[in-house]
N, CA, C and O atoms as a GROMACS GRO file, in nm:
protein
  572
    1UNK      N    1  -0.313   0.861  -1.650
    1UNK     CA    2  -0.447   0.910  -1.678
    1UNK      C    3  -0.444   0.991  -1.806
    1UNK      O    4  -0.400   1.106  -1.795
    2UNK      N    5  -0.477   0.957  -1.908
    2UNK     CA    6  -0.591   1.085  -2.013
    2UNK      C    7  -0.564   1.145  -2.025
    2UNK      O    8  -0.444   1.130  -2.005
    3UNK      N    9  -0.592   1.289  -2.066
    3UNK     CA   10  -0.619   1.452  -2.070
    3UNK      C   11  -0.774   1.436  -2.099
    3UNK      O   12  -0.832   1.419  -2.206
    4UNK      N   13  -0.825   1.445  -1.961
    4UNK     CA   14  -0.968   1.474  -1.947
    4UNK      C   15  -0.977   1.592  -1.863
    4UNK      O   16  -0.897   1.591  -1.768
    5UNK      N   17  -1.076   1.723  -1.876
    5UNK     CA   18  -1.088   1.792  -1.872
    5UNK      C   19  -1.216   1.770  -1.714
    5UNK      O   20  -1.339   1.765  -1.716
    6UNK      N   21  -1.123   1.763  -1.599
    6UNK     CA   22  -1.206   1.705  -1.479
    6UNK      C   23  -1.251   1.830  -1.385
    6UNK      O   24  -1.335   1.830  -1.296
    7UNK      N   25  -1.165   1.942  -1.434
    7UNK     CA   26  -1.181   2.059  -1.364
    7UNK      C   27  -1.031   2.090  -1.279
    7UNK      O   28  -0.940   2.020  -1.323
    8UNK      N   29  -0.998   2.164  -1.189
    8UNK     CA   30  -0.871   2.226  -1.145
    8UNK      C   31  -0.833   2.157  -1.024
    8UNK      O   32  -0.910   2.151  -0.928
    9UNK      N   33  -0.709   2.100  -1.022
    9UNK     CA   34  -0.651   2.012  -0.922
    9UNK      C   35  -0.641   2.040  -0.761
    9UNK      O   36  -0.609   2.144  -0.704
   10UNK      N   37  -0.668   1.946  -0.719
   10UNK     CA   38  -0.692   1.967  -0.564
   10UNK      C   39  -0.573   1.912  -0.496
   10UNK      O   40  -0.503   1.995  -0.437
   11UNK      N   41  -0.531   1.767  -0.493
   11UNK     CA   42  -0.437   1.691  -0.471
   11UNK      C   43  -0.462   1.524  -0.549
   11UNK      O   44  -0.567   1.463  -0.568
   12UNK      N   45  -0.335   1.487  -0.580
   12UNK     CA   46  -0.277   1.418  -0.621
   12UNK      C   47  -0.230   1.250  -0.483
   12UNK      O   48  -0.166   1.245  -0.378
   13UNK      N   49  -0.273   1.188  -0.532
   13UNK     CA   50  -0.258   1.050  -0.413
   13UNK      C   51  -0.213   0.960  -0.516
   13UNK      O   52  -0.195   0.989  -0.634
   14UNK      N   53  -0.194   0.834  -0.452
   14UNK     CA   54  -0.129   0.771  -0.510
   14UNK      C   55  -0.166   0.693  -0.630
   14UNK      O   56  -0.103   0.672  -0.734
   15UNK      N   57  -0.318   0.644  -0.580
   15UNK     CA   58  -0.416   0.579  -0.767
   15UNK      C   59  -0.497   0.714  -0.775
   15UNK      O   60  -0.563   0.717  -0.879
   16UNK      N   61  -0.511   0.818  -0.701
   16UNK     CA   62  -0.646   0.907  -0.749
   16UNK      C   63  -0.572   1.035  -0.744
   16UNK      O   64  -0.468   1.061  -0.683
   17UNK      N   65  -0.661   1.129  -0.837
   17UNK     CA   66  -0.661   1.248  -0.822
   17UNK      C   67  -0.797   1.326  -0.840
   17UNK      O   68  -0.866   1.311  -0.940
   18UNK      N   69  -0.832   1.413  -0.732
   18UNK     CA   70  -0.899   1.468  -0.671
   18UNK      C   71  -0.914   1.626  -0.754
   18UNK      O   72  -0.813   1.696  -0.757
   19UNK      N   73  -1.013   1.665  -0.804
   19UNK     CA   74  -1.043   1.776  -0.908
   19UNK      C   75  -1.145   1.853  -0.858
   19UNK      O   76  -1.238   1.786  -0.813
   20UNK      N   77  -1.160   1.993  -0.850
   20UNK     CA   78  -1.265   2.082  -0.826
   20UNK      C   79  -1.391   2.058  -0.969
   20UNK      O   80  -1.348   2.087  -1.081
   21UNK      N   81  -1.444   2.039  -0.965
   21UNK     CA   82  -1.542   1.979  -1.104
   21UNK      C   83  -1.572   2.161  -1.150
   21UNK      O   84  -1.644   2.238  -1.087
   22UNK      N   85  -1.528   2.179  -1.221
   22UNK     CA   86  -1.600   2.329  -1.359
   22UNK      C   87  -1.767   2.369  -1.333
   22UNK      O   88  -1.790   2.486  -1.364
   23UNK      N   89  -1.886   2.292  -1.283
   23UNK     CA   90  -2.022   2.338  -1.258
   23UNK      C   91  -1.983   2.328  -1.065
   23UNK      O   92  -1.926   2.229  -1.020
   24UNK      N   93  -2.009   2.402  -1.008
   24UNK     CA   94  -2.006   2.443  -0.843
   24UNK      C   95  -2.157   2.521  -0.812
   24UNK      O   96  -2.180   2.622  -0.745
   25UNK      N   97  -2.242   2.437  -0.885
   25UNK     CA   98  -2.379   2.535  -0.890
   25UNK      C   99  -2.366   2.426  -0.715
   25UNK      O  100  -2.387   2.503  -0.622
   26UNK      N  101  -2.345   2.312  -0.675
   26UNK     CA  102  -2.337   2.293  -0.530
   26UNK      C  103  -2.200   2.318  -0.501
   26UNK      O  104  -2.120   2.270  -0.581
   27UNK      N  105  -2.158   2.378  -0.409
   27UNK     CA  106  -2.008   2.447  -0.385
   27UNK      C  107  -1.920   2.310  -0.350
   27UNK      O  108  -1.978   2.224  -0.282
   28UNK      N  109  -1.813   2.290  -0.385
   28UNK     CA  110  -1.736   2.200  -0.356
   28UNK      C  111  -1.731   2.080  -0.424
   28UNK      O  112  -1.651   1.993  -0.390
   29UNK      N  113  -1.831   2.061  -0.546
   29UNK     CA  114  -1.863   1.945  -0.622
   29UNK      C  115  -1.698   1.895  -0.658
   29UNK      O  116  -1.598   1.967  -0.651
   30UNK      N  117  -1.704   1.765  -0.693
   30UNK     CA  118  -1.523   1.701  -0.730
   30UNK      C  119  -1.526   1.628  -0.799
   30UNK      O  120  -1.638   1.581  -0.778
   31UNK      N  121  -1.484   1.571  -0.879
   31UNK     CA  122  -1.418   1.466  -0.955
   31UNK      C  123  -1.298   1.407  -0.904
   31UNK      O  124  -1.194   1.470  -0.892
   32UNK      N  125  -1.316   1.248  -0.865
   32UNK     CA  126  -1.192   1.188  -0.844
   32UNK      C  127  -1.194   1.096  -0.909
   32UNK      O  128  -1.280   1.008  -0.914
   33UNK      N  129  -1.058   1.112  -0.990
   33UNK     CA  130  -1.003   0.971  -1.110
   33UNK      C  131  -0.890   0.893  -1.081
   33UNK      O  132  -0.797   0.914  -1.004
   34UNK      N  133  -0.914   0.800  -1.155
   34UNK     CA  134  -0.826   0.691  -1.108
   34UNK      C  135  -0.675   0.758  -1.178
   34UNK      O  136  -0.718   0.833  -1.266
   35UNK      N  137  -0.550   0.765  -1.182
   35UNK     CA  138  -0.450   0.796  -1.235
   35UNK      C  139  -0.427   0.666  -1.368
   35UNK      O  140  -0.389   0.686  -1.483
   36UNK      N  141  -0.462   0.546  -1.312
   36UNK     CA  142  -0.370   0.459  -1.386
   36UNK      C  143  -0.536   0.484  -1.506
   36UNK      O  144  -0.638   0.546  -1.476
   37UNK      N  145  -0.500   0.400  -1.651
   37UNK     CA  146  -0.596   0.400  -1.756
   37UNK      C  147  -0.678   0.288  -1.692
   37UNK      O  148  -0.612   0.223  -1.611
   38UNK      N  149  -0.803   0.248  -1.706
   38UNK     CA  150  -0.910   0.154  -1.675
   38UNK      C  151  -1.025   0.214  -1.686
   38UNK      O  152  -1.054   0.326  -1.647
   39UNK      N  153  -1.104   0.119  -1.753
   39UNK     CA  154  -1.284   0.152  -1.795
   39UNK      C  155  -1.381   0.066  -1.684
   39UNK      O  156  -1.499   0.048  -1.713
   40UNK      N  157  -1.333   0.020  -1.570
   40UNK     CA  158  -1.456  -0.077  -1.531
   40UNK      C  159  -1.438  -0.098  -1.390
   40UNK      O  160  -1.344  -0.171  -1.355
   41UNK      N  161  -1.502  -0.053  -1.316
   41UNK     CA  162  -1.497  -0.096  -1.174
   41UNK      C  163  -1.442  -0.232  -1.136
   41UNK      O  164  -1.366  -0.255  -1.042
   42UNK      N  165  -1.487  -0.313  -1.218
   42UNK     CA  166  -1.444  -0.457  -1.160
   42UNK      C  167  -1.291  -0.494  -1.154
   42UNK      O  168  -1.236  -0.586  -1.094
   43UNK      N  169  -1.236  -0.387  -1.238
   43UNK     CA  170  -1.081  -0.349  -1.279
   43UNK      C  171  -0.990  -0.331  -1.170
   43UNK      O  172  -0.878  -0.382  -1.166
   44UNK      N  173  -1.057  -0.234  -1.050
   44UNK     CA  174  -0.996  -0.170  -0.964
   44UNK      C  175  -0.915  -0.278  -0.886
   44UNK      O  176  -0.962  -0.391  -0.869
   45UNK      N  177  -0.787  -0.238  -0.837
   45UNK     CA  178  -0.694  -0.361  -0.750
   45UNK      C  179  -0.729  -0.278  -0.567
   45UNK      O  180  -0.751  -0.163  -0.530
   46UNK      N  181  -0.718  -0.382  -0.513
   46UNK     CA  182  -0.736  -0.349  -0.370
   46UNK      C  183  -0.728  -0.242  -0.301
   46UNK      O  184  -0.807  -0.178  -0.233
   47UNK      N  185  -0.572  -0.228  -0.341
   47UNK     CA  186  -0.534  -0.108  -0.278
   47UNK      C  187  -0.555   0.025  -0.322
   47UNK      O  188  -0.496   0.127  -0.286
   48UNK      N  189  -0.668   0.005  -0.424
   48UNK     CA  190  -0.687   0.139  -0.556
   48UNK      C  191  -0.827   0.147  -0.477
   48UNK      O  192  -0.888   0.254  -0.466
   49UNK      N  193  -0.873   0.027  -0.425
   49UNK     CA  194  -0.988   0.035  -0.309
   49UNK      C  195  -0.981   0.090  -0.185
   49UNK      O  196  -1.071   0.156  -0.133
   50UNK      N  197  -0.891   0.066  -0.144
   50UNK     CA  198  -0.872   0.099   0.023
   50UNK      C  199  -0.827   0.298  -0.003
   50UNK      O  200  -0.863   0.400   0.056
   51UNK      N  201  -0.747   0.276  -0.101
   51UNK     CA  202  -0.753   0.456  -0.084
   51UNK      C  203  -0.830   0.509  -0.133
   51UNK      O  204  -0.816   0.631  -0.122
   52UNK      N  205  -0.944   0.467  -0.207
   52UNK     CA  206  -1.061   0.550  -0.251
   52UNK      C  207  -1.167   0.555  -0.124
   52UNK      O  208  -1.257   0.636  -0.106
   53UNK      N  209  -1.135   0.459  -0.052
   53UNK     CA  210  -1.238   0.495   0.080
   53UNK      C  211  -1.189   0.553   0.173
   53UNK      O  212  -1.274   0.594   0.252
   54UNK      N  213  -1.031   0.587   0.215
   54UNK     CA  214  -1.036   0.675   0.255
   54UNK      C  215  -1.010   0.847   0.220
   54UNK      O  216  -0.976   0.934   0.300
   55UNK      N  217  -1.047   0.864   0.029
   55UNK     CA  218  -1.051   0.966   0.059
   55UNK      C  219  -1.237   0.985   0.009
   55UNK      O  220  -1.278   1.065  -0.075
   56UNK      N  221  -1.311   0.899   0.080
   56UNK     CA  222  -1.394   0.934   0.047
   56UNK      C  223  -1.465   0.980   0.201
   56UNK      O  224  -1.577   1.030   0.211
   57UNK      N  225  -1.400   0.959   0.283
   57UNK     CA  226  -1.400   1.001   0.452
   57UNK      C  227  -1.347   1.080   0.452
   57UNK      O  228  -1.423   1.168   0.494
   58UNK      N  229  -1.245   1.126   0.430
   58UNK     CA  230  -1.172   1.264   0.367
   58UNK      C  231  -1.271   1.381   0.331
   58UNK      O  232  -1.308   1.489   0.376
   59UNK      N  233  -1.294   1.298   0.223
   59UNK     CA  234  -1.350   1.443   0.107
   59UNK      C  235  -1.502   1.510   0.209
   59UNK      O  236  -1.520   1.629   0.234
   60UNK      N  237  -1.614   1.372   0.264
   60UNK     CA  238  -1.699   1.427   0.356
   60UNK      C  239  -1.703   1.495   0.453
   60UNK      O  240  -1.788   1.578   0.486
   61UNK      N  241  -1.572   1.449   0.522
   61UNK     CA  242  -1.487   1.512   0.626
   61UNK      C  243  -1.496   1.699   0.637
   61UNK      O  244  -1.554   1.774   0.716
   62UNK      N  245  -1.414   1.722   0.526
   62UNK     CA  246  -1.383   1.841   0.484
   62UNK      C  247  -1.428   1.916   0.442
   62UNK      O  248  -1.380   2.029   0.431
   63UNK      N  249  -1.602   1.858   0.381
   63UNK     CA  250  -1.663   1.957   0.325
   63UNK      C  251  -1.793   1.967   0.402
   63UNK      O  252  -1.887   2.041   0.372
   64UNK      N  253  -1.788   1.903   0.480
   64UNK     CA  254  -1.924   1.897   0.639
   64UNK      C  255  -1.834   2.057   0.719
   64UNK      O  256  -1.908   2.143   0.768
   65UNK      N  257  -1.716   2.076   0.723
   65UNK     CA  258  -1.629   2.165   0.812
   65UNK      C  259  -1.646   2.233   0.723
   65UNK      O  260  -1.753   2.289   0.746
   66UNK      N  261  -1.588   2.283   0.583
   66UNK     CA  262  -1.569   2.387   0.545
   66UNK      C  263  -1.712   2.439   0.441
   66UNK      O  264  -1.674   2.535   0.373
   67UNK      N  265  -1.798   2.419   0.424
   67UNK     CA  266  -1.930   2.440   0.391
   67UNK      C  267  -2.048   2.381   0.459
   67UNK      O  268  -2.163   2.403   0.421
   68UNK      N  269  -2.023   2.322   0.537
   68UNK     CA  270  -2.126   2.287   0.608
   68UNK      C  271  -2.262   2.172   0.543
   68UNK      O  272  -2.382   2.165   0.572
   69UNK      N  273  -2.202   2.118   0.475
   69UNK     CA  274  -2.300   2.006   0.340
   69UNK      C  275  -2.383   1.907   0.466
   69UNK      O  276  -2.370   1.870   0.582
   70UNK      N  277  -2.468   1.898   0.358
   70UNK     CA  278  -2.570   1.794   0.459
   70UNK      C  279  -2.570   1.643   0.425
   70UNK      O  280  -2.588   1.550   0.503
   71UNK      N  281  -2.548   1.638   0.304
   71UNK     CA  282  -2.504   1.506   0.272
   71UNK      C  283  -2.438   1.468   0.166
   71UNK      O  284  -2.373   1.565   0.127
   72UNK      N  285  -2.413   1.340   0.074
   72UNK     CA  286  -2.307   1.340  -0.035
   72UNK      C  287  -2.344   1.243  -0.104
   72UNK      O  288  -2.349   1.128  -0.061
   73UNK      N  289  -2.390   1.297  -0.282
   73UNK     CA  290  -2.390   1.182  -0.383
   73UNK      C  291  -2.284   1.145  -0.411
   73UNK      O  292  -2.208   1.239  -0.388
   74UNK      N  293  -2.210   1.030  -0.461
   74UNK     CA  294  -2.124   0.953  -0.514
   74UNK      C  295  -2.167   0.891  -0.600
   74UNK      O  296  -2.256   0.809  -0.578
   75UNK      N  297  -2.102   0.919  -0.770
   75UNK     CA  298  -2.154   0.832  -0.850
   75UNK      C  299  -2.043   0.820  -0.971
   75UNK      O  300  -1.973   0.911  -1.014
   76UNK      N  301  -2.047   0.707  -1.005
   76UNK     CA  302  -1.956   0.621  -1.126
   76UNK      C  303  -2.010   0.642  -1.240
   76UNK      O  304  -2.071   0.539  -1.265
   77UNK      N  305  -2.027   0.737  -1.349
   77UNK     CA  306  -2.125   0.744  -1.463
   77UNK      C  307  -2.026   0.760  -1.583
   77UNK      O  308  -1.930   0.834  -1.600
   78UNK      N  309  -2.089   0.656  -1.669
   78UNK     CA  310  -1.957   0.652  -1.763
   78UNK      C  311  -2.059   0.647  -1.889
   78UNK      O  312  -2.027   0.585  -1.991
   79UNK      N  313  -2.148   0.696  -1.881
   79UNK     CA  314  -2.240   0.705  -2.008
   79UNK      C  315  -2.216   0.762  -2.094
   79UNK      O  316  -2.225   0.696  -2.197
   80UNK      N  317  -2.174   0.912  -2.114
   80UNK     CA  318  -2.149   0.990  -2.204
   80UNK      C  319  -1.990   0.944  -2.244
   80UNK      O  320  -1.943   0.994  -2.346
   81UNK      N  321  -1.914   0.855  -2.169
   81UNK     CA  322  -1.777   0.809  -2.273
   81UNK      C  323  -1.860   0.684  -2.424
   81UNK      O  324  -1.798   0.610  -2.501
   82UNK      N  325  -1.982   0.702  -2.417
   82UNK     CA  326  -2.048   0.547  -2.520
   82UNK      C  327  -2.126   0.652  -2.604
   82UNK      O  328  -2.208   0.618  -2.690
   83UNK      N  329  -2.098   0.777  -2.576
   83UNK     CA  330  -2.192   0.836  -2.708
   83UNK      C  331  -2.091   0.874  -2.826
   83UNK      O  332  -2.129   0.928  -2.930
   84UNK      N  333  -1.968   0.840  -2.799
   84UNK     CA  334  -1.878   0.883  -2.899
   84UNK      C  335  -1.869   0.754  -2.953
   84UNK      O  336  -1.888   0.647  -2.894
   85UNK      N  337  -1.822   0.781  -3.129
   85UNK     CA  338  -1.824   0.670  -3.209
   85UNK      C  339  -1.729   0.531  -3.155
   85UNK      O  340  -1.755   0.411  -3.160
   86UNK      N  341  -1.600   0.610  -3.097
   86UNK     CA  342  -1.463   0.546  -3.014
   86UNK      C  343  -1.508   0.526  -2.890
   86UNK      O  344  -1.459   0.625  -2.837
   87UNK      N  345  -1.565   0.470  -2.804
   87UNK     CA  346  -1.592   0.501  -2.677
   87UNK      C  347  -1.444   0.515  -2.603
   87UNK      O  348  -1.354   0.449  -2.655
   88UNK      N  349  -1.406   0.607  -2.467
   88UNK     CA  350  -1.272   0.604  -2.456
   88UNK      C  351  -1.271   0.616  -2.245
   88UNK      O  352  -1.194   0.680  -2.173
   89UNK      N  353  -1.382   0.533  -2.209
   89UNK     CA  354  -1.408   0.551  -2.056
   89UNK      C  355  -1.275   0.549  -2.012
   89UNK      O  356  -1.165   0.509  -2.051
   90UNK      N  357  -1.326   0.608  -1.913
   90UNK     CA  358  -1.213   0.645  -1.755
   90UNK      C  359  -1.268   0.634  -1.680
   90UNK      O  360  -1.375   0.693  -1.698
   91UNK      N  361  -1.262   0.567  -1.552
   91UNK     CA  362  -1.290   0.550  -1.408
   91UNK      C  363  -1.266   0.683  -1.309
   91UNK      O  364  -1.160   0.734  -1.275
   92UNK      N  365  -1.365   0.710  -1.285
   92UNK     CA  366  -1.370   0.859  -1.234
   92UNK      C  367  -1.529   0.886  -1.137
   92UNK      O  368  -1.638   0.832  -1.162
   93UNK      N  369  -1.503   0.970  -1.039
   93UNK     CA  370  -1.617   0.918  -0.962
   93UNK      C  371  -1.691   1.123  -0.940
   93UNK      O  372  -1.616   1.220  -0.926
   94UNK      N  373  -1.796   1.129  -0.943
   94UNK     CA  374  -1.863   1.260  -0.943
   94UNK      C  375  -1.914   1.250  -0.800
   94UNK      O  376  -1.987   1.158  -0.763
   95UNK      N  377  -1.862   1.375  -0.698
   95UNK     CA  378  -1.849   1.333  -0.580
   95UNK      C  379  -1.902   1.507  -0.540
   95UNK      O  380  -1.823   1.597  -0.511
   96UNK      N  381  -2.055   1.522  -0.548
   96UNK     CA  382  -2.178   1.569  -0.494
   96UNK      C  383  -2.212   1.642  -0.358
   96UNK      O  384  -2.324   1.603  -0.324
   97UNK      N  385  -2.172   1.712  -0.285
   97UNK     CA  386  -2.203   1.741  -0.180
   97UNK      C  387  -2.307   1.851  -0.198
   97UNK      O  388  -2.288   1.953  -0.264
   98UNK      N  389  -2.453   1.812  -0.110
   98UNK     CA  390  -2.583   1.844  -0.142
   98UNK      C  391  -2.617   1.943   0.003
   98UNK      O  392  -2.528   1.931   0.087
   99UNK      N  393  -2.701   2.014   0.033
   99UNK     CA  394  -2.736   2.145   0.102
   99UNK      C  395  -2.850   2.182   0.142
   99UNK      O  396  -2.907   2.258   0.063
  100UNK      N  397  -2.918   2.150   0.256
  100UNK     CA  398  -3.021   2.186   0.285
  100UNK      C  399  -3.089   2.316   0.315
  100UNK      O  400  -3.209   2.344   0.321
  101UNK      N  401  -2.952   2.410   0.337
  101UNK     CA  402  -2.970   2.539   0.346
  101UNK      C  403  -2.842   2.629   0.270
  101UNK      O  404  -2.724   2.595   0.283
  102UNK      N  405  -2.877   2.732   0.200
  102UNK     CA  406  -2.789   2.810   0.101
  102UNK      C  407  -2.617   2.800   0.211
  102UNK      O  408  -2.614   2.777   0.332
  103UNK      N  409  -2.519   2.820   0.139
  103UNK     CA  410  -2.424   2.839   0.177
  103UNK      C  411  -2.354   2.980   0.133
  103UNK      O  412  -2.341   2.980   0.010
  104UNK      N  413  -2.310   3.088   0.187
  104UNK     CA  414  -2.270   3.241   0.185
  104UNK      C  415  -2.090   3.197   0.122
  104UNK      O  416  -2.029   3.110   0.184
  105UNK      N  417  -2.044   3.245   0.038
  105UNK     CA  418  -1.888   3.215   0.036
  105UNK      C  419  -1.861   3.306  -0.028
  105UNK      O  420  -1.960   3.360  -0.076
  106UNK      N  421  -1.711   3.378  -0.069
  106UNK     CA  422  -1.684   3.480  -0.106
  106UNK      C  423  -1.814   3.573  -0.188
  106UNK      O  424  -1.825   3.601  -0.307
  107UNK      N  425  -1.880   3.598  -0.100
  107UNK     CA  426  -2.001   3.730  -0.180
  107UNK      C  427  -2.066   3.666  -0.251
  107UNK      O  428  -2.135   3.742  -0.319
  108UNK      N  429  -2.089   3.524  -0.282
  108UNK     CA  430  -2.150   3.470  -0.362
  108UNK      C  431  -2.292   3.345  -0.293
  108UNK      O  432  -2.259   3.227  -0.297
  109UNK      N  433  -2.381   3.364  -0.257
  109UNK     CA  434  -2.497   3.233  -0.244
  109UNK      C  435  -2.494   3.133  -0.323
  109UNK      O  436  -2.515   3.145  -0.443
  110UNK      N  437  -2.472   3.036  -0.272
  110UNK     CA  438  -2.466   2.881  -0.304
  110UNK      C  439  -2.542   2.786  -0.292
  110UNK      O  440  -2.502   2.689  -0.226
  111UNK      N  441  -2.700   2.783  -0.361
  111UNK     CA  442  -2.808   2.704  -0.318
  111UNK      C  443  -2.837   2.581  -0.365
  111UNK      O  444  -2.784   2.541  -0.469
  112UNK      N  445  -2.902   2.525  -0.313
  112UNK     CA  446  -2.873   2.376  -0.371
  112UNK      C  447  -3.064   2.365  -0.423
  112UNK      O  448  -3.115   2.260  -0.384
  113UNK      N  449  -3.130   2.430  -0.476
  113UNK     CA  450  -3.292   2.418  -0.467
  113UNK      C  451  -3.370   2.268  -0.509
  113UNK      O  452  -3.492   2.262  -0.526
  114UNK      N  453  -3.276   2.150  -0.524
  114UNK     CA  454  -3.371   2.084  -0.565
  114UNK      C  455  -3.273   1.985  -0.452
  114UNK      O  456  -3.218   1.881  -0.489
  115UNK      N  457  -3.265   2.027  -0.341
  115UNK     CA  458  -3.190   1.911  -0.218
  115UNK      C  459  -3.322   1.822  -0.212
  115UNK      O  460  -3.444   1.840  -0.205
  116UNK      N  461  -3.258   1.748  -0.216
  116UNK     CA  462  -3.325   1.607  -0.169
  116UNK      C  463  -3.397   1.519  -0.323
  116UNK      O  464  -3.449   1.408  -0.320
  117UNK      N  465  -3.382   1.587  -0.419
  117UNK     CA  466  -3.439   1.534  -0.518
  117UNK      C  467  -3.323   1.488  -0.627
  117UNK      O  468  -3.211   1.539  -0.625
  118UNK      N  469  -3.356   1.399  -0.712
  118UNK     CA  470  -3.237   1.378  -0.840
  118UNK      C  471  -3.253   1.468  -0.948
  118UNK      O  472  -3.288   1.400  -1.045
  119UNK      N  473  -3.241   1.625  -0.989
  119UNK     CA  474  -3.262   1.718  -1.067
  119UNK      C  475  -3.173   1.774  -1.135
  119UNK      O  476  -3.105   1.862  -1.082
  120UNK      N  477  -3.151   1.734  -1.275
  120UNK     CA  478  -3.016   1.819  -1.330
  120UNK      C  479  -3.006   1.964  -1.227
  120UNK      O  480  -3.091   2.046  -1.192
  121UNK      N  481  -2.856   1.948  -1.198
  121UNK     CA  482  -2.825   2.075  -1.123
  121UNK      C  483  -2.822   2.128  -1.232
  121UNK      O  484  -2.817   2.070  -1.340
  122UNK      N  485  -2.827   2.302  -1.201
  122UNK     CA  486  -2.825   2.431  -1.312
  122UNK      C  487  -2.642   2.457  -1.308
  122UNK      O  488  -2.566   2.426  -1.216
  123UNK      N  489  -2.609   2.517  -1.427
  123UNK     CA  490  -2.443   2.494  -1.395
  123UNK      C  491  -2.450   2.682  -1.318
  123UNK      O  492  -2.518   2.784  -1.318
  124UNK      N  493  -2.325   2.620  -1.263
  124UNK     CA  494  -2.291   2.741  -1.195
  124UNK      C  495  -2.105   2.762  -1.226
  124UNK      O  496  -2.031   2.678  -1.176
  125UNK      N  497  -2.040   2.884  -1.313
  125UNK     CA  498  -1.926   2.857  -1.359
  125UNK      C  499  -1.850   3.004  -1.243
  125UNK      O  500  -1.888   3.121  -1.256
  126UNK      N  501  -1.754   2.965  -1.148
  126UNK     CA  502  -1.695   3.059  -1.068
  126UNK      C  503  -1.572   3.088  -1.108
  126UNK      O  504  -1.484   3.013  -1.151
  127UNK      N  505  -1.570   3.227  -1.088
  127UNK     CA  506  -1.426   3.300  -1.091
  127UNK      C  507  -1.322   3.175  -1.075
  127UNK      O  508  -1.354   3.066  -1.027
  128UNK      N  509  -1.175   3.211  -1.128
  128UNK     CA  510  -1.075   3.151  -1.082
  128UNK      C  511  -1.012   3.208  -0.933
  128UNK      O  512  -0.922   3.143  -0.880
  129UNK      N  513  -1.052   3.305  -0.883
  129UNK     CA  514  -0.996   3.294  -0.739
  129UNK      C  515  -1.062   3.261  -0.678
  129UNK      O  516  -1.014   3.222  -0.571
  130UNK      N  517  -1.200   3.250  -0.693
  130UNK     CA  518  -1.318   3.193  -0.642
  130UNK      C  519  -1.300   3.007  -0.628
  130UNK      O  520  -1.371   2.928  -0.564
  131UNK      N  521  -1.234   2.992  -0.675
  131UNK     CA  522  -1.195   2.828  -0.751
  131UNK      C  523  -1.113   2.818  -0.632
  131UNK      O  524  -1.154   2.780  -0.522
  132UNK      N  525  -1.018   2.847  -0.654
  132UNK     CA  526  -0.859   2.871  -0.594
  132UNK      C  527  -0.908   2.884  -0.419
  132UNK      O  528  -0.850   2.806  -0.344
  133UNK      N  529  -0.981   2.951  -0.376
  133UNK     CA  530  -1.019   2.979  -0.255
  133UNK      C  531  -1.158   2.868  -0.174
  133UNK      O  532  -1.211   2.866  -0.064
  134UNK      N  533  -1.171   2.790  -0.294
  134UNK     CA  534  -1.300   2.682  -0.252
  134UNK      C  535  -1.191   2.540  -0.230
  134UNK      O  536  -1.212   2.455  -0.144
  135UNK      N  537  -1.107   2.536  -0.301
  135UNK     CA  538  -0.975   2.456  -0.282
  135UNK      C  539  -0.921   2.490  -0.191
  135UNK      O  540  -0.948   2.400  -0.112
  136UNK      N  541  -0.851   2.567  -0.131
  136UNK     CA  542  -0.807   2.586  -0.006
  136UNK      C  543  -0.821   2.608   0.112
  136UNK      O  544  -0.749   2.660   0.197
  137UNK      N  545  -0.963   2.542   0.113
  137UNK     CA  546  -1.103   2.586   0.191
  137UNK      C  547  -1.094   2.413   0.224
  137UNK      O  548  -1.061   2.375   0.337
  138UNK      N  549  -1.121   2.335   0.137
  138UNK     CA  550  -1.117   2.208   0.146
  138UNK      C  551  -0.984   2.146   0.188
  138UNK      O  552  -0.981   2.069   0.283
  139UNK      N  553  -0.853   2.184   0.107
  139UNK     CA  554  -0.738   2.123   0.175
  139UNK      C  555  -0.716   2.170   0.324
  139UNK      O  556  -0.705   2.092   0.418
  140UNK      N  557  -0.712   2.315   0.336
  140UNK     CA  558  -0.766   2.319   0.515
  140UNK      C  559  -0.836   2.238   0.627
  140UNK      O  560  -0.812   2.221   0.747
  141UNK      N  561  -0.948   2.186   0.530
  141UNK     CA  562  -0.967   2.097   0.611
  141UNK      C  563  -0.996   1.926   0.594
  141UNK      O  564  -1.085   1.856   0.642
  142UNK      N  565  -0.885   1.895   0.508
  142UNK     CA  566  -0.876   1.752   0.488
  142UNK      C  567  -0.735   1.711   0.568
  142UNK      O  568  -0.628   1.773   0.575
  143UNK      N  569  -0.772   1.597   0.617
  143UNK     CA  570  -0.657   1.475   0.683
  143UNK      C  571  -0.535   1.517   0.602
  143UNK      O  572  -0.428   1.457   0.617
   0.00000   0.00000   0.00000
C-alpha cells in the first residue's frame, strides 16, 4: 500500500488495513484499504472479497457494542484521486457509522445532526488519547 494519510491504525489483516479516519465528527468513522496497490473494484481477487466481508460484520459488530450506532454507510469514493494532474487511486473503503441519538465518550458529545440525510459531515479533529481510547473501544469489541 502507498503512504496515504488514512488516519491511525487499528489492525492490520491480511489484504486490508483498518484506520481510525482523522474527521470523528461521527465517533468511530474508518478507513479500510486494500494493502496490495489496485485502482478498481473489478481488480479485487476473491479472497480480498471474502475478508472484506467479514470485516465488514466485524467492524458493525463492534461499533453497535461499543457506541451504540444505528446504522452504517459504506462507500468506495475515488473521486478526489482524478483531481490531481497524475491521478494515483487506491482502493479504500469510508466506513460511516451514523447515530440517531448523541453518543457521551470521554467528556466529549458525539452528534450525528444530519442522521438520516446525505450532508457533508462537519469535521470533528480529537485528541490523540481520545483516538487511542476510541480504538480500543472498538478492538474490545471486535471478533
Amino acid at each position: 500500500m502507498k503512504n496515504y494519510n488514512y488516519g491511525s491504525l487499528i489492525q492490520e489483516n491480511r489484504f486490508w488495513t483498518i484506520f481510525l479516519a482523522p474527521n470523528q465528527s461521527n465517533i468511530g468513522t474508518c478507513v479500510i484499504a486494500l494493502r496490495r496497490n489496485s485502482s478498481e473494484l473489478s481488480d479485487l481477487k476473491d479472497e480480498e472479497w471474502a475478508e472484506f466481508s467479514f470485516i465488514v460484520k466485524n467492524m458493525e459488530q463492534s461499533l453497535k457494542k461499543s457506541f451504540n450506532a444505528t446504522l452504517f454507510n459504506w462507500g468506495c469514493l475515488m473521486n478526489s484521486s482524478y483531481l490531481k494532474e497524475s491521478p494515483d487511486p487506491h482502493i479504500h473503503w469510508h466506513f460511516i457509522p451514523r447515530y440517531k441519538n448523541p453518543v457521551e465518550f470521554e467528556d466529549q458529545i458525539f452528534d450525528d445532526p444530519y442522521f438520516g440525510y446525505m450532508h457533508p459531515r462537519p469535521e470533528k479533529k480529537v485528541s490523540s488519547l481520545t483516538r487511542k481510547k476510541i480504538i480500543e473501544m472498538i478492538l474490545k469489541n471486535m471478533k
